[in-house]
Structure formats: structure tokens, C-alpha cells
ZAKE-719910 format. One record per residue (C-alpha): residue in three letters; x, y, z; residue number from 1. Coordinates in Angstrom, 1 decimal. Layout:
<recs>
REC   resn        u        v        w   resi
REC    ala        X        Y        Z    NUM
...
</recs>
This chain:
<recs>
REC   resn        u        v        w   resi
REC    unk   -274.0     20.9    -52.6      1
REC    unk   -272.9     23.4    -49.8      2
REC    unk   -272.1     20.9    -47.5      3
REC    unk   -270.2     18.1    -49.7      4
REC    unk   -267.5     21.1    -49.7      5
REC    unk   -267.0     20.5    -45.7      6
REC    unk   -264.2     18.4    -46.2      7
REC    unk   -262.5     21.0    -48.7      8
REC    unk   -262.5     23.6    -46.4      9
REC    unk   -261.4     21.7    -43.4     10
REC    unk   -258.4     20.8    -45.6     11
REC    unk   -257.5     24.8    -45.4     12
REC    unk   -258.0     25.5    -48.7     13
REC    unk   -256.4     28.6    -50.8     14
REC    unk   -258.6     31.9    -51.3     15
REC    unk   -258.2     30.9    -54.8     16
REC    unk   -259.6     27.5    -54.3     17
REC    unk   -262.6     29.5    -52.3     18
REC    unk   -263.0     31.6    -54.7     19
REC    unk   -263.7     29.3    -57.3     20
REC    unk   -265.9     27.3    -55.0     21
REC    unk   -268.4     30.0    -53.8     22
REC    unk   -268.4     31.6    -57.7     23
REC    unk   -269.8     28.0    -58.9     24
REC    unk   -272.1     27.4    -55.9     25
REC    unk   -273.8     30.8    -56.6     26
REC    unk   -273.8     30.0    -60.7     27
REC    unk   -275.1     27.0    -60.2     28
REC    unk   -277.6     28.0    -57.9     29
REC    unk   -278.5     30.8    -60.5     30
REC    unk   -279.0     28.4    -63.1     31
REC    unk   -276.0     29.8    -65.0     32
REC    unk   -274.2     26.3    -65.4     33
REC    unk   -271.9     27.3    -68.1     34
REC    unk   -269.9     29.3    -65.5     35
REC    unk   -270.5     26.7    -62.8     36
REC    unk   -268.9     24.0    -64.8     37
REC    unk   -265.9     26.2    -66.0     38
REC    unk   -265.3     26.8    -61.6     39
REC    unk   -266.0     23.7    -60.8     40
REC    unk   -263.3     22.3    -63.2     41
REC    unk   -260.9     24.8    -62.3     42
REC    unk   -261.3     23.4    -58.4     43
REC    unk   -260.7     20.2    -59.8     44
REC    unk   -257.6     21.3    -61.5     45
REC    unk   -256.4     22.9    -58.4     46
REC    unk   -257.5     20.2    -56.0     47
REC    unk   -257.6     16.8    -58.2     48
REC    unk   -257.5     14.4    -55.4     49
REC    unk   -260.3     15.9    -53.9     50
REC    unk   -263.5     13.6    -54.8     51
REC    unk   -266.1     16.2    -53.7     52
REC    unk   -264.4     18.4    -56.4     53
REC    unk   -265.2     16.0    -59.2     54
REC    unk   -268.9     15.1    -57.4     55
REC    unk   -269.7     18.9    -58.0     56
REC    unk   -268.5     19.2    -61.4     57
REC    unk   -270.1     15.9    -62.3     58
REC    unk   -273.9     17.0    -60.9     59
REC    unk   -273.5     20.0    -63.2     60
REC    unk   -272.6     18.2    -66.2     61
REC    unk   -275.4     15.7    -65.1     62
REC    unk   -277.9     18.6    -64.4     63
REC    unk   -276.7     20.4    -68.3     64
REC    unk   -277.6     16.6    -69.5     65
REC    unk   -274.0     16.7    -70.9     66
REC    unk   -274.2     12.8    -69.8     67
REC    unk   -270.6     11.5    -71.1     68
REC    unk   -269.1     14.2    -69.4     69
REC    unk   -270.7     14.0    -66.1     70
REC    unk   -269.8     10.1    -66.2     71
REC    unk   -266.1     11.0    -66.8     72
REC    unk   -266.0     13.0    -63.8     73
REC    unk   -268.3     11.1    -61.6     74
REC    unk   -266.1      7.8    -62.4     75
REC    unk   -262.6     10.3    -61.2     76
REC    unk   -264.8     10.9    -58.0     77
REC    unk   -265.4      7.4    -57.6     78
REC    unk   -261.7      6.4    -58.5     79
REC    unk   -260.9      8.5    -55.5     80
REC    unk   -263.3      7.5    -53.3     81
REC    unk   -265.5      4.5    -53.7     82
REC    unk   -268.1      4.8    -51.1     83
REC    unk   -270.2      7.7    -52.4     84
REC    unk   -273.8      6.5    -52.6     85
REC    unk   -274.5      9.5    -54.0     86
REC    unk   -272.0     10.1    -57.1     87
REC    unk   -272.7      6.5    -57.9     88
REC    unk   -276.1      7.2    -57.9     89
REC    unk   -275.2      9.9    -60.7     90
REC    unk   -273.3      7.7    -62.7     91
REC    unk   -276.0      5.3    -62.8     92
REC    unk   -278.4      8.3    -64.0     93
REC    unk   -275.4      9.3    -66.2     94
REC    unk   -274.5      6.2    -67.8     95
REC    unk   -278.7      5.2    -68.5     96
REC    unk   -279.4      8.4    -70.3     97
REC    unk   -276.6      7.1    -72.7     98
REC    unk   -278.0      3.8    -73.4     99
REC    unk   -275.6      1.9    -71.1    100
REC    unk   -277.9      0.1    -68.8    101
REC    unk   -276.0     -3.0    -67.9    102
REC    unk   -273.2     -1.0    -66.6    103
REC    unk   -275.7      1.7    -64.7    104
REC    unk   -277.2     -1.4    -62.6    105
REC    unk   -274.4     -1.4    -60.0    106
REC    unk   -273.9      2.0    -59.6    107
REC    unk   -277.6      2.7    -59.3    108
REC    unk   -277.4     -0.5    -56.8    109
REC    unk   -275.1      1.6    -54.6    110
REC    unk   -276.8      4.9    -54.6    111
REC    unk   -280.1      2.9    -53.8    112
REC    unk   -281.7      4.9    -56.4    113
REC    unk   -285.1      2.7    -57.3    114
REC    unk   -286.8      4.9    -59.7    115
REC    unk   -283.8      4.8    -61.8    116
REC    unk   -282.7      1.3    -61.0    117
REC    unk   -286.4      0.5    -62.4    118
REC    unk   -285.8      1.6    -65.6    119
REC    unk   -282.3      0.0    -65.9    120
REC    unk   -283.4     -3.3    -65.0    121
REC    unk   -286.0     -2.9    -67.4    122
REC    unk   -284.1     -2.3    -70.5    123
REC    unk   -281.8     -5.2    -69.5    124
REC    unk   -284.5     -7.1    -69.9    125
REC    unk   -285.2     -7.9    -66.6    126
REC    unk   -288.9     -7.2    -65.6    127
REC    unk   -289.3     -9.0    -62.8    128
REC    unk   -286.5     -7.2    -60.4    129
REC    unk   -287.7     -3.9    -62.1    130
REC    unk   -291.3     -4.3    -60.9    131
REC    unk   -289.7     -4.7    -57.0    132
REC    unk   -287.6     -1.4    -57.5    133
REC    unk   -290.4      0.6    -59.3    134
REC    unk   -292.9     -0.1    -56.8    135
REC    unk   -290.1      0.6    -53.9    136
REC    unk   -289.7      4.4    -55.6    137
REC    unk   -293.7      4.6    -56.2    138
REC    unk   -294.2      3.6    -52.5    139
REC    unk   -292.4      7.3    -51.8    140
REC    unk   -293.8      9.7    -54.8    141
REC    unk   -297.3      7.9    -55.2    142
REC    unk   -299.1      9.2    -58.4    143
REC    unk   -295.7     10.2    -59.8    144
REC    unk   -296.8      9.8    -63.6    145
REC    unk   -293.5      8.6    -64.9    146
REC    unk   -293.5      5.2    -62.3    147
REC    unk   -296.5      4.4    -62.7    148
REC    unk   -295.4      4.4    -66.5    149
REC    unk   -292.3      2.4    -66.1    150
REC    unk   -294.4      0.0    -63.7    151
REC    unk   -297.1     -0.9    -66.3    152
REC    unk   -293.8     -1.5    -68.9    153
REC    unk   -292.3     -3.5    -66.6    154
REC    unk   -295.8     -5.1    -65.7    155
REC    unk   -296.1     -5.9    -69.8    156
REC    unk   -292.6     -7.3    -70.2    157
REC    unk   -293.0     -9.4    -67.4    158
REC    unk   -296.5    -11.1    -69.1    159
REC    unk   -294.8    -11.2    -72.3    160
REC    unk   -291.7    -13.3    -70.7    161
REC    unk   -294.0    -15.6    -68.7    162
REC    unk   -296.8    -15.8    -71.9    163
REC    unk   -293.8    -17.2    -73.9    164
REC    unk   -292.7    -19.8    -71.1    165
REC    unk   -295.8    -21.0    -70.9    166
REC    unk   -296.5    -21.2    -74.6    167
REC    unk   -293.0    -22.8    -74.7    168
REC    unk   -293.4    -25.3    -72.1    169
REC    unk   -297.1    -26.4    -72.9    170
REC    unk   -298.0    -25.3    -76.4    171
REC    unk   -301.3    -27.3    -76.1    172
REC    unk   -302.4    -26.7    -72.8    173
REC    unk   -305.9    -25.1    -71.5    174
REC    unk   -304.4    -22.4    -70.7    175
REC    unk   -302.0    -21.8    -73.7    176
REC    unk   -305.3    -21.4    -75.6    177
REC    unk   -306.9    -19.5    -73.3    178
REC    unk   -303.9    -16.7    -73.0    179
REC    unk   -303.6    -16.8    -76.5    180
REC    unk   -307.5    -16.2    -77.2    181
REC    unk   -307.3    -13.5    -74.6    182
REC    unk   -304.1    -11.8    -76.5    183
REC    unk   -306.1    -12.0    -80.1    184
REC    unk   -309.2    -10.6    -78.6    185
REC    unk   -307.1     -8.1    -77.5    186
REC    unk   -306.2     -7.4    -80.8    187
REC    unk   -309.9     -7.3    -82.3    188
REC    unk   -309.2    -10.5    -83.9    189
REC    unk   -312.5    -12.2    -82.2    190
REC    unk   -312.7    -15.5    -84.6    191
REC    unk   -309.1    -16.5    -84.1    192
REC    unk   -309.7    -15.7    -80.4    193
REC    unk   -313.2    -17.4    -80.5    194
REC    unk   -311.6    -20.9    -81.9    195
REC    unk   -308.7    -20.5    -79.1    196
REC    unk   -311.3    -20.5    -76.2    197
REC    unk   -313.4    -23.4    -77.8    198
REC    unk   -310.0    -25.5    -77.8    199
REC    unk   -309.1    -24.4    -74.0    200
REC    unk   -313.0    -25.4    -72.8    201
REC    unk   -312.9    -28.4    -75.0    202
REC    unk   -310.4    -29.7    -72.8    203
REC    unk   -311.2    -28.1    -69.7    204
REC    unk   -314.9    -27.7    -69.3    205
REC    unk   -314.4    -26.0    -65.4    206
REC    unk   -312.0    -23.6    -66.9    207
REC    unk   -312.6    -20.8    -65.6    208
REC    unk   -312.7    -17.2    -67.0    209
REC    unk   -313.0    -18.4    -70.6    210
REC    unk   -316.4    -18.7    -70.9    211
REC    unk   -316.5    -14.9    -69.4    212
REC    unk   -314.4    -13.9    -72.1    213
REC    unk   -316.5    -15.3    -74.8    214
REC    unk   -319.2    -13.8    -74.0    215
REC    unk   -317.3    -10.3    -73.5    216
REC    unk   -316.7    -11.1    -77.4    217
REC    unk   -320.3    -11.9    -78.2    218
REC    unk   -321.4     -8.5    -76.2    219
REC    unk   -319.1     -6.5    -78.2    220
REC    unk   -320.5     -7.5    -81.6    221
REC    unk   -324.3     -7.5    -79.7    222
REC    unk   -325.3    -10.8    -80.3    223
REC    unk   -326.7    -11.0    -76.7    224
REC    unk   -328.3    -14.9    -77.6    225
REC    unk   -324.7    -16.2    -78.1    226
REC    unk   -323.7    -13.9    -75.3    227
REC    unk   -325.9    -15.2    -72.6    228
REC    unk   -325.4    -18.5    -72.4    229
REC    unk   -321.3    -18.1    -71.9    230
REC    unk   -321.9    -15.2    -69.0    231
REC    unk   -324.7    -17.6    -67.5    232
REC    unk   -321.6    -20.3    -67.6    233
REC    unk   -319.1    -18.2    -65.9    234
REC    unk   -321.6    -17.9    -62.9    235
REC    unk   -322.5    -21.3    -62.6    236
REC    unk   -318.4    -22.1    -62.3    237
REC    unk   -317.9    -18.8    -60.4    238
REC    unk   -321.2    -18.0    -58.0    239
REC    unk   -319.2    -15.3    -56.3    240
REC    unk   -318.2    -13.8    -59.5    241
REC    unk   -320.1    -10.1    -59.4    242
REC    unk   -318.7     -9.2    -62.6    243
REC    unk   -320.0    -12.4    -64.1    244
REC    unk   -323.6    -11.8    -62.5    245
REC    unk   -323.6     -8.6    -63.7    246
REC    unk   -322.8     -9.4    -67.3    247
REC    unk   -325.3    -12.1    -67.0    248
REC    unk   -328.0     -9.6    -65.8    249
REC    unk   -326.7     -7.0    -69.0    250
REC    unk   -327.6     -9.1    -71.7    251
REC    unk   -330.6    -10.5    -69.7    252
REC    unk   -331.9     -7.8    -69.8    253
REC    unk   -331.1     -6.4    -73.8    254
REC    unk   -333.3    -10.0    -74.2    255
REC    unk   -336.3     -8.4    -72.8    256
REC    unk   -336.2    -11.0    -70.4    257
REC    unk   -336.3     -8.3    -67.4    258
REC    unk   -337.6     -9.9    -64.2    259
REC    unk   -334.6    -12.8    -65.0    260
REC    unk   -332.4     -9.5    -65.3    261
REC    unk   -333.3     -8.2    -61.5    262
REC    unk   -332.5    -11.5    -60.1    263
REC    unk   -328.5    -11.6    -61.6    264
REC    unk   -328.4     -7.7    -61.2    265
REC    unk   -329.5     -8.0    -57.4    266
REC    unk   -327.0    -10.7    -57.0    267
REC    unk   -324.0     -8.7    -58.4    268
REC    unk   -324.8     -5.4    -56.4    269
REC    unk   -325.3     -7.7    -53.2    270
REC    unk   -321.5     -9.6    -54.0    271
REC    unk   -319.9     -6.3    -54.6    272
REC    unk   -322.2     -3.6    -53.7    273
REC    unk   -322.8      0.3    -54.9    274
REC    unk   -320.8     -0.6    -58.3    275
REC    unk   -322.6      2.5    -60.6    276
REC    unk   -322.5      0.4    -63.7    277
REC    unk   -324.9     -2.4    -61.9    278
REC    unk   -326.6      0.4    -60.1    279
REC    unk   -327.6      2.1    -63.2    280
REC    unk   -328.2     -1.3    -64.8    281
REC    unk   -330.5     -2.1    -61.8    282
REC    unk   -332.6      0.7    -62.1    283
REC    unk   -333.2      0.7    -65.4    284
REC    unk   -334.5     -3.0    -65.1    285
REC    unk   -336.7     -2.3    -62.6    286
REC    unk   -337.9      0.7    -64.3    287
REC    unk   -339.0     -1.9    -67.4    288
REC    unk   -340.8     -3.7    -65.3    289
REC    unk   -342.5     -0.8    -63.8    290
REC    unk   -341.2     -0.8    -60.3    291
REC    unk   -340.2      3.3    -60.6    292
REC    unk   -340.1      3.9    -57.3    293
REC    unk   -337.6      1.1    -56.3    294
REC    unk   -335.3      2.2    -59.6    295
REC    unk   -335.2      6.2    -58.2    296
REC    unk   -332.9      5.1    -55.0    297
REC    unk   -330.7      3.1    -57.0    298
REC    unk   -330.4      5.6    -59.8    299
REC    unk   -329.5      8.2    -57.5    300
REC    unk   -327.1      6.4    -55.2    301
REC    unk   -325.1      5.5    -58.8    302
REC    unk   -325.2      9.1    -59.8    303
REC    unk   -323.3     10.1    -56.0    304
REC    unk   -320.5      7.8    -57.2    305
REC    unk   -320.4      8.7    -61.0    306
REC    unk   -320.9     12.3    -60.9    307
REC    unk   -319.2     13.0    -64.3    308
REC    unk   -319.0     11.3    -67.5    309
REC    unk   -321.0      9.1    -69.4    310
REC    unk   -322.1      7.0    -67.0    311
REC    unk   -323.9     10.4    -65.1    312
REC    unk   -325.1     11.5    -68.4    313
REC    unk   -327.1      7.9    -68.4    314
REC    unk   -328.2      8.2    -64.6    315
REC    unk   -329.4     11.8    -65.6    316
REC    unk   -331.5     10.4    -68.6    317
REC    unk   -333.2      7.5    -66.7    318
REC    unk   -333.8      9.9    -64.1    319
REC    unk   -335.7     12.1    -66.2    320
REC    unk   -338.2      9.0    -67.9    321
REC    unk   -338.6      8.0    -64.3    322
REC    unk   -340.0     11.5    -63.1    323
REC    unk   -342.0     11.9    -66.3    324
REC    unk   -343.4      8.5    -65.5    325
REC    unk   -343.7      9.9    -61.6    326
REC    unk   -345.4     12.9    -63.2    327
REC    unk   -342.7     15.1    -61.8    328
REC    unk   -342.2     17.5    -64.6    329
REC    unk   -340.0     20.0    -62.5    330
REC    unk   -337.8     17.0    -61.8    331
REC    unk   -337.8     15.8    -64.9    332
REC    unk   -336.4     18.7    -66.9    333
REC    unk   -334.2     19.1    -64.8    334
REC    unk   -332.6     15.7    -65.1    335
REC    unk   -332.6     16.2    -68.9    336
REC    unk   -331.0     19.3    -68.6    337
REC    unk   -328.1     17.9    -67.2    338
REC    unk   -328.4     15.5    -69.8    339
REC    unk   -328.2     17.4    -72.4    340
REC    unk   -325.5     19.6    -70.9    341
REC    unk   -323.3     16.1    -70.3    342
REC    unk   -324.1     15.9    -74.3    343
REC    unk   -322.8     19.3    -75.3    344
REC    unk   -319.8     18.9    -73.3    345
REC    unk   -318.9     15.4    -75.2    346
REC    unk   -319.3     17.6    -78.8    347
REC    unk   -316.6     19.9    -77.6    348
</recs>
């Protein structure tokens, strides 16, 4: 804030006018924004065509969340001076914390304030522009828990507005059916979502995706026969599909029909290799079939890339039934140690 007073005191200003600046700046800068704000307004009163007088006072107000304040001054800076990125940029903030989002979109415009602009744009019910401006802000604070939030509410909206053009537009298409099937599954409502895939493949039998999602529903209720033959469809219509081979492989193998299992499993982890769900899936096939010694490589090279969680606590216990079929008792109480140690943690 020190140096937006360079203009104030190349204007000569009185020792009272000092005064009253330098016993704000230090306030503020304490935290004690009561007295900042009663200085700051004081310079304003002495100095009221000064913009940088009303900037400071405003950023106070702003910083105190005293938002229809801070706008009042902030517009009186602006009034005198329209080209300050900055005390637009504060309006914007000022005028979004208050609900007003259609009028913070051009101030926050000008002060080229993305994060903020985001959210605006947003609650004007504008998705698209928001996801540009949110992932502008996130490119300079990645992680920054609060974008990433906005972003996947913008990302939402913007689903919801094109799911209703579409629905809209082509109420009976394919693909009407098959967004609505995968909204209702979403929902747990899996016969509703069941009879909207059958329409959307009764149409289009090279759909794909749909069949992949049916058998995601079958999986979840573990009827693997109804399962297997939707995941076997997915592959046949998408042979690079990993995910599909690997689902295929899952309930190939829950079917006891393991060496069938190895062949989908082998041909997921060789489409998108070192995955520690088809890793662990991998080993504990070949393990059924008796191949130990070919499952121990796999089981540990899964538990280097899931070291925590469930999915080490199950590398753990196949590693254990593998060194007690090994006869490698040390090693095997060892793994189910950490087994059961994964296990105690989950009951806390």
C-alpha cells in the first residue's frame, strides 16, 4: 500500500495529511483496522480528489469484509480515476461477496482477477467462460483447494447445461439414453438406468461405453454371469480399452474361470502397464492357478505404487498366502503383519 501513496506525497501534502497516512499504514499493517479505517477516511476527507486515498480506505473496508462499504469507496476511487486495475479488481471482490455477480464481471474483467472472475461467471450462470478463467488462476496456485473446487462446480454446471441441450434437442437419441442411464446409475437407481442402456444399444449396437457401464452395474450387485458378457462386449468394440480388459479379466476370474482371467489381465497391464489394481488382480490369478512364483513380481511391483490403503493391505495379504505356499514362514508373517496393522488402522 506504501507505494500507491507516491503520488500523495509528490503532491506536497500537509503534516496533517502525513500524519494520518503513516498512522493508518502502521494500523493497518498491525492488524488494527478499526483505526486504519477511521485515518484512512480522514485522508479522504482532507484530500477527496485523491483516488489513492479512497483505494486505501476501500482495501481496509474490503480486508474488515465490510463489503458495501469497501464498494462505496472503491466506486469514488474509480469515479476519479478509471484505469485502476487494481481497485476494480476490489470492487469486483467487493461487489461478489454481496451477491452481485453480474455487476462484479467487468470490474473483475479489468483487474484481470481470474480466481474471482471464476466464481462470478459461475453464479451468472455461465460455466463455460468460468472453466477458462478458473483454470487461468489454477495454472498459477496449482493445488489451491478452493479452484480446484470452483473448477469441478463449474465442470458440473457445464454437463448439466449441455445434458439438457442434448436431452432437448434429441430426446430419443442413443445417446440421450445413454447419459441418462449413466446419470440414474449415478444415483443408485440401477433398473431405471439398466432399461436406459438397453434402449441406447437397441438402437446402436457399436455404441460404445454402454455396454461397459452395464456391466459396472451388474459388478456392483456381484452377479458376475450378467456381468461378463457386457465387459467381454466393451472389448470386442474397444480392443485398446485397458479398463474394459481389466474388468473383463475381474469377473473372469470371480467365475473360476482363471487361465481365461490371465489372458484379459495380461492384456490390460500390457495396454496400460503397472496399474496396482490389475497388478494385484494379476497375481492373485496366477496365484490360483499355481504359478506363485510368477504372481510374487507382480504383487510386489503393485505394492511400490500402492504403499498405503486398501489396496496395500490386499498386496500384503496375498503376499503372505504366497510365502506360506513358498514355505517362507519368516516372510509370510511378516506380510500378515502388515496386514493386520493396515486392519487396525481402518478400525480407528
Amino acid at each position: 500500500m506504501i507505494a500507491g501513496w507516491i503520488l500523495l506525497f509528490a503532491l506536497q501534502v500537509t503534516p496533517e495529511l502525513q500524519r494520518h497516512i503513516e498512522i493508518g499504514l502502521r494500523a493497518k499493517s498491525a492488524g488494527d483496522l478499526d483505526t486504519a479505517i477511521q485515518e484512512f477516511a480522514r485522508v479522504a476527507e482532507l484530500a477527496p480528489g485523491l483516488a489513492a486515498a479512497h483505494v486505501s480506505l476501500g482495501a481496509v473496508y474490503l480486508q474488515k469484509k465490510d463489503y458495501a462499504n469497501a464498494a462505496r469507496s472503491l466506486r469514488q476511487a474509480l469515479e476519479l480515476d478509471s484505469g485502476l486495475p487494481r481497485a476494480h479488481a476490489m470492487l469486483g471482490a467487493a461487489l461478489l461477496a454481496q451477491g452481485y455477480a453480474q455487476d462484479a464481471i467487468p470490474h473483475l474483467e479489468k483487474g484481470q482477477a481470474d480466481d474471482l472472475l471464476g466464481v462470478a461467471l459461475i453464479e451468472a450462470d455461465r460455466p463455460r467462460d468460468a472453466v477458462d478463467h478458473l483454470e487461468a488462476a489454477l495454472g498459477k496456485r496449482p493445488g489451491d483447494p478452493d479452484l480446484l473446487y470452483y473448477l469441478a462446480q463449474a465442470h458440473d454446471r457445464l454437463a448439466r447445461q449441455v445434458f439438457e441441450q442434448l436431452r432437448q434437442s434429441s430426446p430419443d437419441s442413443p445417446r440421450t439414453h445413454q447419459a441418462l442411464g449413466e446419470a440414474l446409475a449415478a444415483g443408485g437407481k440401477t433398473a431405471e438406468a439398466e432399461q436406459h442402456f438397453g434402449t441406447a444399444l437397441a438402437a446402436r449396437h457399436d455404441l460404445r461405453d454402454v455396454h461397459y457401464a452395464l456391466g459396472e452395474l451388474y459388478l456392483e450387485s456381484g452377479d458376475f454371469a450378467k456381468a461378463e458378457p457386457e465387459f467381454r462386449a466393451e472389448a470386442r468394440l474397444s480392443p485398446g480399452s485397458a479398463a474394459a480388459a481389466y474388468k473383463l479379466g475381474l469377473v473372469l476370474a470371480n467365475l473360476g474361470r482363471t487361465t481365461e482371467a490371465i489372458v484379459e489381465l495380461r492384456r490390460s497391464d500390457t495396454l496400460q502397464p503397472g496399474v496396482p489394481e490389475t497388478l494385484i488382480e494379476l497375481g492373485k490369478a496366477l496365484s490360483a492357478s499355481g504359478d506363485v512364483a510368477s504372481a510374487e513380481p507382480l504383487l510386489q511391483k503393485a505394492l511400490s505404487k500402492a504403499q498405503t490403503g486398501d489396496l496395500a493391505a490386499a498386496v500384503h495379504f496375498q503376499l503372505a498366502y504366497i510365502y506360506h505356499r513358498l514355505g517362507r514362514a519368516a516372510d509370510a508373517d511378516r506380510e500378515m503383519k502388515a496386514f493386520q496393522q493396515f486392519r487396525t488402522r481402518e478400525r480407528k
